[in-house]
N, C-alpha and C positions, 0 to 999 in steps of 0.2 A: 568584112569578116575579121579583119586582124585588130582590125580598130573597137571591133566590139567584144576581141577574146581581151585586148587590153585592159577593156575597162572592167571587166569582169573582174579581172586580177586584183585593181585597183581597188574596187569597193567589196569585195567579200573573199579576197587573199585565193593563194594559189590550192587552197582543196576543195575552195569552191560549197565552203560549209559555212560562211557566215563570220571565219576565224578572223585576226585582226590583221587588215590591209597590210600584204609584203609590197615595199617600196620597190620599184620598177623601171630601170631607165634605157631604153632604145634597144628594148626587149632583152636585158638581163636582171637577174634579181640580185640590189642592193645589200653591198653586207652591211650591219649595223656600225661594226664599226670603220666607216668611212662618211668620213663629215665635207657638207659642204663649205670652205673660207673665201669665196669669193668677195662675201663683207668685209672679212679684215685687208684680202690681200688691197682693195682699193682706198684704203686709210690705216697710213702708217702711225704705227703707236698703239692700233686701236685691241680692243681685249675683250673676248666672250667666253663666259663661263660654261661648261660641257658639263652634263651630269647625266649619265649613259649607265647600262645593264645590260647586259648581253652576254649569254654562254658562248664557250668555244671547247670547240671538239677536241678532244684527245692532247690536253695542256697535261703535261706531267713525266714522270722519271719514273724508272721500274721499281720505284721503291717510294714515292708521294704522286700525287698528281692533283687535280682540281676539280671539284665534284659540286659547286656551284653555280651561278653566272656572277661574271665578275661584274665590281661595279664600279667606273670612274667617275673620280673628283677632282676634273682638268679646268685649266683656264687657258684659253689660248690666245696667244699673244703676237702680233706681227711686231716682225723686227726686219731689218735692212735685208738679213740674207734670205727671209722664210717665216716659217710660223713656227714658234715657241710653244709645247704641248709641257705643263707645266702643274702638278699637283698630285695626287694618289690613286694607288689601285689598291681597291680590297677583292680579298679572296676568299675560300677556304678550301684547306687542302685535308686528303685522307691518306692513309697509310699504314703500316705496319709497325710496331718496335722492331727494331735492326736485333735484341735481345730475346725476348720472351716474345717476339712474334702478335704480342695485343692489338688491336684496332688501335687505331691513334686520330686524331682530329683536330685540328688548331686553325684559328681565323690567322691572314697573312696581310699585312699593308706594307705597301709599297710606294716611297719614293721617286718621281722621274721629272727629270726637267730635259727633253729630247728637241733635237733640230731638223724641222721640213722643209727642204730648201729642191731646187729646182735640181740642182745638177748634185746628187747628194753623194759623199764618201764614204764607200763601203766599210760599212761596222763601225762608222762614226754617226750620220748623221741617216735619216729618214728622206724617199722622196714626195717630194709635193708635185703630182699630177694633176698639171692645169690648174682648177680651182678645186682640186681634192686632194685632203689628204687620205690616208687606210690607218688605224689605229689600231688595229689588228696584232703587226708584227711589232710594234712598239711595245705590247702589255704580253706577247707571250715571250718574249727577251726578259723583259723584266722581271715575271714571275720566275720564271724556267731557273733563271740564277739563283732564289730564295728559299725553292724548297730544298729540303732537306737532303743532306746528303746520307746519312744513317741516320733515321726517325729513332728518337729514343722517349720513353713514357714516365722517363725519371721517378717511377714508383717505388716504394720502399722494398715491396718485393716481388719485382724486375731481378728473373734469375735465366741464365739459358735456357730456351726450350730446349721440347726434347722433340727431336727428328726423328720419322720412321726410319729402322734401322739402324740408329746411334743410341748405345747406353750413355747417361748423363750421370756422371756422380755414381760408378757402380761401386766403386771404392769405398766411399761411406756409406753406401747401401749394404755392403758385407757385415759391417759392426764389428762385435769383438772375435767373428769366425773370419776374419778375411786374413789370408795367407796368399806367400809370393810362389805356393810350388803350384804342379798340376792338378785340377778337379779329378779325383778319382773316377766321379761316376758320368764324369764326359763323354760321350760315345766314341769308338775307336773310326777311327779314320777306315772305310771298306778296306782300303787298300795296301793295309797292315793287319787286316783281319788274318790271313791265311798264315801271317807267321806266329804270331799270336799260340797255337795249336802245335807247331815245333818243338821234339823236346831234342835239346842240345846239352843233356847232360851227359853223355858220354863222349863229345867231343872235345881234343885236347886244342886251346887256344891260345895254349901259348906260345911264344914266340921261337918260331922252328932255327931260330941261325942260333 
């Protein structure tokens, strides 16, 4: 039974609709990005070119993130300590103007030359498990540093928005009626209404010493 839910998996993918075969090993399911180096780790020197695609979930900052699958353009290369993961990640990110709030868009590539070594340095280097690496944590490091820290749309007229509840600009929106005293016809605060109605002209207020 188990041997025939497997193969199942294998040749028409886990919905079971005909979708393209998810990769499968000793019954869990393979992330994309995790390659096998077994080839390299057995000849040193040796170098295979990667060229991968693959989305990942919930890559981004509260203000850009990544709304395509990214796409790598690696070469990997064994060396003494590990495997050398070695060329670009594209991307494309969305977000906001940090200004006038517009949609914003821009494609991102990325630089990385990283080390997968057996016994790896935390926030230096990647581990190589067995004859696997995970390239996963590799390209969301990578990106996560590049996008944008305030998206800006550099357009010529990129002005503040205007936020529910915030006047923008009321000053020049007054023109040549705009004065520094009180709006006459402002509505009275309720809770000066009652005095308002007080007549204090025959009270002496001047100063009794």
């Amino acid at each position: 039974m188990a041997d025939d839910l497997l193969n199942t998996l294998l040749t028409r993918g886990s919905s079971g609709t005909g979708a393209p075969p998810v990769p499968v090993l000793a019954g869990r399911i393979m992330s994309e990005f995790r390659i096998d180096v077994a080839d390299l780790l057995t000849h040193p020197g040796a170098r295979r070119p990667l060229h991968l695609e693959a989305a990942l979930a919930d890559l981004g900052t509260p203000v850009a993130r990544i709304v395509e699958p990214v796409r790598l353009d690696l070469v990997l290369e064994r060396v003494p300590d590990g495997i050398v993961a070695r060329g670009e990640l594209h991307a494309r990110w969305e977000g906001e103007c940090s200004t006038c709030l517009r949609e914003l868009a821009a494609d991102l590539t990325v630089g990385v030359a990283e080390l997968y070594e057996s016994h790896p340095v935390d926030g230096d280097t990647y581990p190589l498990q067995g004859h696997e690496l995970d390239l996963e944590q590799l390209v969301r490091d990578a990106l996560i540093l590049e996008l944008p820290l305030a998206p800006a749309c550099e357009r010529d007229d990129c002005t503040p928005a205007e936020l529910p509840g915030v006047l923008v600009g009321a000053d020049d929106r007054l023109g040549d009626g705009a004065h520094d005293g009180p709006d006459d016809d402002a509505p009275v605060d309720p809770r000066w209404a009652a005095l308002s109605n007080l007549d204090l002209s025959g009270l002496d207020l001047s100063d009794s010493k």
